[in-house]
C-alpha positions, -999 to +999 in steps of 0.1 A: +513+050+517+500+021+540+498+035+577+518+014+606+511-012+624+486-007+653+473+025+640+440+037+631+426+057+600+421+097+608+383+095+613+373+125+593+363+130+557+363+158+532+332+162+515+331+182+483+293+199+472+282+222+439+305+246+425+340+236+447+321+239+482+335+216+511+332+210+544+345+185+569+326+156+587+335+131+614+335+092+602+320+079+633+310+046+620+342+041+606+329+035+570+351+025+544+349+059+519+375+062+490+377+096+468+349+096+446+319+079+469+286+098+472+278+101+507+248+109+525+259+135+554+238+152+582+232+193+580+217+215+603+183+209+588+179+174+573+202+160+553+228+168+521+243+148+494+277+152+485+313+135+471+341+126+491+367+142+479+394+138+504+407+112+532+431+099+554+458+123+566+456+145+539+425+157+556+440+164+592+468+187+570+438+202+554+423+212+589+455+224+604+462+245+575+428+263+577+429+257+620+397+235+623+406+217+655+389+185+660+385+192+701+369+224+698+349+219+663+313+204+665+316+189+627+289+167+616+288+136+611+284+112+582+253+091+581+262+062+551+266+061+519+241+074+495+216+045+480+196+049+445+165+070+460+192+098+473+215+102+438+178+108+425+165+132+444+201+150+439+198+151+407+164+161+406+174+194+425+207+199+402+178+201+374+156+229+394+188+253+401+192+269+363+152+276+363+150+285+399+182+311+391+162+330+363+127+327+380+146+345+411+164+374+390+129+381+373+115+388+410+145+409+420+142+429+386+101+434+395+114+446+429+142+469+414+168+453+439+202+463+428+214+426+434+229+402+413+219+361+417+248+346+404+245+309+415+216+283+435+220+254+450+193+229+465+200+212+497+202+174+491+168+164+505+153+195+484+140+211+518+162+243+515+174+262+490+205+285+491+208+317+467+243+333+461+240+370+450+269+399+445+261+434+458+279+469+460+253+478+488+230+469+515+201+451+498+166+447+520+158+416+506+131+406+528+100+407+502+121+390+475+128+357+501+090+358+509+079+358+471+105+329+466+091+309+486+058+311+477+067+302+446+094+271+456+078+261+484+113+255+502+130+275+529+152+302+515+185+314+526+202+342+509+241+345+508+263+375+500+298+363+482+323+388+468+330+387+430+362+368+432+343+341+450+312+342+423+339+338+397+356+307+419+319+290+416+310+297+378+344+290+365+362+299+331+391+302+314+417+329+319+439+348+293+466+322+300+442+298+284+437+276+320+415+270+343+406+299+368+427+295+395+397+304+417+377+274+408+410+252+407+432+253+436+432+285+448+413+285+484+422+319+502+419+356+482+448+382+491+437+417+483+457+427+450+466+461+447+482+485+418+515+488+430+520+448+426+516+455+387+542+485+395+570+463+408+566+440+383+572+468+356+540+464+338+515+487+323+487+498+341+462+483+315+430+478+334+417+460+306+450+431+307+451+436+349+420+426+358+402+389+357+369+380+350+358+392+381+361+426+375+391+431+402+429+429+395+441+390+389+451+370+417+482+359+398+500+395+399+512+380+436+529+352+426+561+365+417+557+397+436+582+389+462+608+377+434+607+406+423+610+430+456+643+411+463+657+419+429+647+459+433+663+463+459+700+457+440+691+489+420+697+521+425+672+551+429+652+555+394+646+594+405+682+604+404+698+621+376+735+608+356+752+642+360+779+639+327+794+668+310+774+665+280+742+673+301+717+656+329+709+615+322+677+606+329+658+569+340+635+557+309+632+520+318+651+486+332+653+449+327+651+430+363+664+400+357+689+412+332+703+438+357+701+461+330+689+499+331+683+526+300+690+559+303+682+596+279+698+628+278+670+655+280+681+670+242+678+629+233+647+619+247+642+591+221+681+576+220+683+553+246+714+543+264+719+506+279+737+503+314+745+476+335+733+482+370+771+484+381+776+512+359+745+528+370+764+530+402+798+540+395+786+570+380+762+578+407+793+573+434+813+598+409+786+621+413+783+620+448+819+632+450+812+662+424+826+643+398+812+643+360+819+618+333+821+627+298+794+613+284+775+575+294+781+562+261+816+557+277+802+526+302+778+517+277+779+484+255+750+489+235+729+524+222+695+518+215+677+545+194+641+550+190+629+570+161+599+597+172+589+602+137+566+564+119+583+557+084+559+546+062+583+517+043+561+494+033+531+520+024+500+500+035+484+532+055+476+551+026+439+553+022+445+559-021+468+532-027+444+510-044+435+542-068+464+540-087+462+504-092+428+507-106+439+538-130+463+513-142+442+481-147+413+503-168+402+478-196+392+494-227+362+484-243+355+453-260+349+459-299+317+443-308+313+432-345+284+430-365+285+401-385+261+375-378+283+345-378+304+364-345+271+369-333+258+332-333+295+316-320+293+339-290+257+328-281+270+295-285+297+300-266+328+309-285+344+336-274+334+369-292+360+383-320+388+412-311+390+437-329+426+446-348+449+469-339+445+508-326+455+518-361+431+496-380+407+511-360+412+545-363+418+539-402+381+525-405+368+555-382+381+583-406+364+560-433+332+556-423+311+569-395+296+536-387+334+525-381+338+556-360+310+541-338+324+505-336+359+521-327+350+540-295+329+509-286+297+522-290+265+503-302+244+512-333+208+526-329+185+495-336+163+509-362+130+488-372+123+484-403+089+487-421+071+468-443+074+483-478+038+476-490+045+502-520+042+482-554+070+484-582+064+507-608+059+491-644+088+486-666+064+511-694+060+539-670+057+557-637+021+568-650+009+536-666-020+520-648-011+480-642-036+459-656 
């Protein structure tokens, strides 16, 4: 949207660093920036390198919204734009940070500091050096910056950050498959307590509640409020549906739906389905020592739940494969001993059945050799020896051969 006539540019820019870190800086030269330019910006000590990420008057919004005045801040200022020499020695820093992270959690280990380094990021003239770490307690890190930089040879400054904002500057995806909100769009972090999950009817499920951060998920407030406003058209869950045929209890309810469930203590596991202006007619009933005869009477729909697990499809049987393999039993092949079945199976063929049962069991009561080939059985291989015994003449057994 094109500005009027006669009026100047916002003069500040917002300038984005590693891992969704920005800050604000004054345009005092009035350079022409655009979203996307690398700028060279001035620092406490020295300079830094970063990308313009936001201008115009999107950018005074942005500093009303987290009340940075321009009167009363002292923002620094923006020197040019960055030239070749600058993205270079940027990027050489970007390289240092993944070796620089390990080298530091080595030391801290040596030390036996109960500190996690989570992130580092080099200043953009590679004069400083800022390490992000996560702590349940008071660390005394004073050694550990003194061996760091003897071994960078850059000024250290350590900075504690909770673990919501150490999962905002690693990133990830969530179990809604997006982006972490944290490292998206999501700027301040509302403490999240238990009793959001409560109004919302879910189950407290540590493991589903909380984020990759360890602490319950940001998004459980987004729809908290909805879902106060709806509660409060719905009647006490403590008090009891006093009918004839006994005391009604609360089991669950459906917000949007308007819809509540309700048990009799001898049914515990039939469920009843009441609209919420049901819910209350009884309750005014009982209020004037009235009973009904029974809530099925303002009920459209009965709901039962069955305590006992019917088996019907059979799958959690640990021996239902046993039977199956009783079943499928093959009986043994019947091996013949011809010769001629012997060379087409080498060959290939496939070997010869044998007949029937009764065949079979004919030629076992005939021979014991068929007995053998019957219950599948192989023969004894017997070697045979040379007969080196010479004939006897045709005159006689005691006749000498010439």
């Amino acid at each position: 949207m094109a500005l009027p006539a006669n009026t100047e540019p916002f003069n500040c820019v917002e300038v984005r660093f590693k891992n969704g870190r920005k800050e604000f800086f004054i345009n005092e030269d009035k350079l022409s920036l655009y979203e996307g330019d690398i700028v060279k910006v001035q620092v406490t000590t020295g300079y830094d390198v970063g990308v313009v990420c936001l201008t115009g008057e999107l950018v005074r919004l942005q500093m009303q919204k987290k009340n940075i005045f321009l009167q009363k801040a002292d923002l620094n200022k923006i020197h040019r734009k960055a030239n070749d020499n600058d993205v270079d020695k940027w990027l050489e820093g970007r390289a240092k940070e993944t070796e620089a992270m390990l080298a530091a959690r080595a030391i801290a280990n040596e030390l036996s500091l109960r500190m996690k380094i989570s992130d580092v990021e080099y200043q953009g003239d590679l004069s400083k050096a800022v390490f992000y770490y996560t702590a349940d307690e008071r660390v005394d890190f004073r050694v550990l910056i003194r061996k760091l930089a003897e071994n960078f040879k850059v000024r250290i400054e350590m900075k504690q950050i909770g673990m919501r904002q150490e999962a905002g500057r690693l990133g990830g995806i969530g179990s809604c498959g997006r982006e972490l909100c944290c490292s998206t769009w999501l700027t301040d972090f509302r403490s999240v307590s238990t009793s959001a999950a409560r109004y919302q009817q879910l189950s407290l499920n540590p493991t589903k509640l909380a984020g990759q951060c360890g602490k319950l998920k940001c998004c459980l407030n987004y729809e908290l409020d909805v879902y106060v406003d709806e509660l409060k058209n719905f009647p006490d869950t403590k008090l009891k549906l006093k009918t004839r045929k006994g005391n009604a209890f609360f089991q669950k309810m459906d917000i949007f739906a308007n819809k509540m469930w309700y048990s009799y203590q001898d049914e515990p596991y039939e469920f009843i389905e009441m609209t919420v202006d049901r819910v209350k007619e009884v309750i005014a009933l009982n209020k004037k020592d009235e009973k009904v005869d029974s809530l099925k009477d303002f009920s459209t729909v009965v709901v039962e739940v069955k305590q006992d697990y019917e088996n019907v499809v059979g799958q959690d049987d640990l021996t239902r494969f046993d039977s199956q393999l009783k079943q499928k039993k093959r009986r043994p092949k019947k091996k013949s001993g011809n010769k001629p079945a012997q060379a087409s199976a080498q060959q290939g063929a496939k070997p010869q059945r044998s007949g029937n049962k009764n065949q079979a069991q004919n030629k076992a009561k005939s021979s014991p050799e068929g007995n053998k080939e019957a219950t599948g059985k192989k023969k004894p291989f017997k070697k045979r020896r040379p007969n080196n015994r010479k004939k006897p003449n045709s005159d006689g057994p005691n006749k000498p051969s010439e």
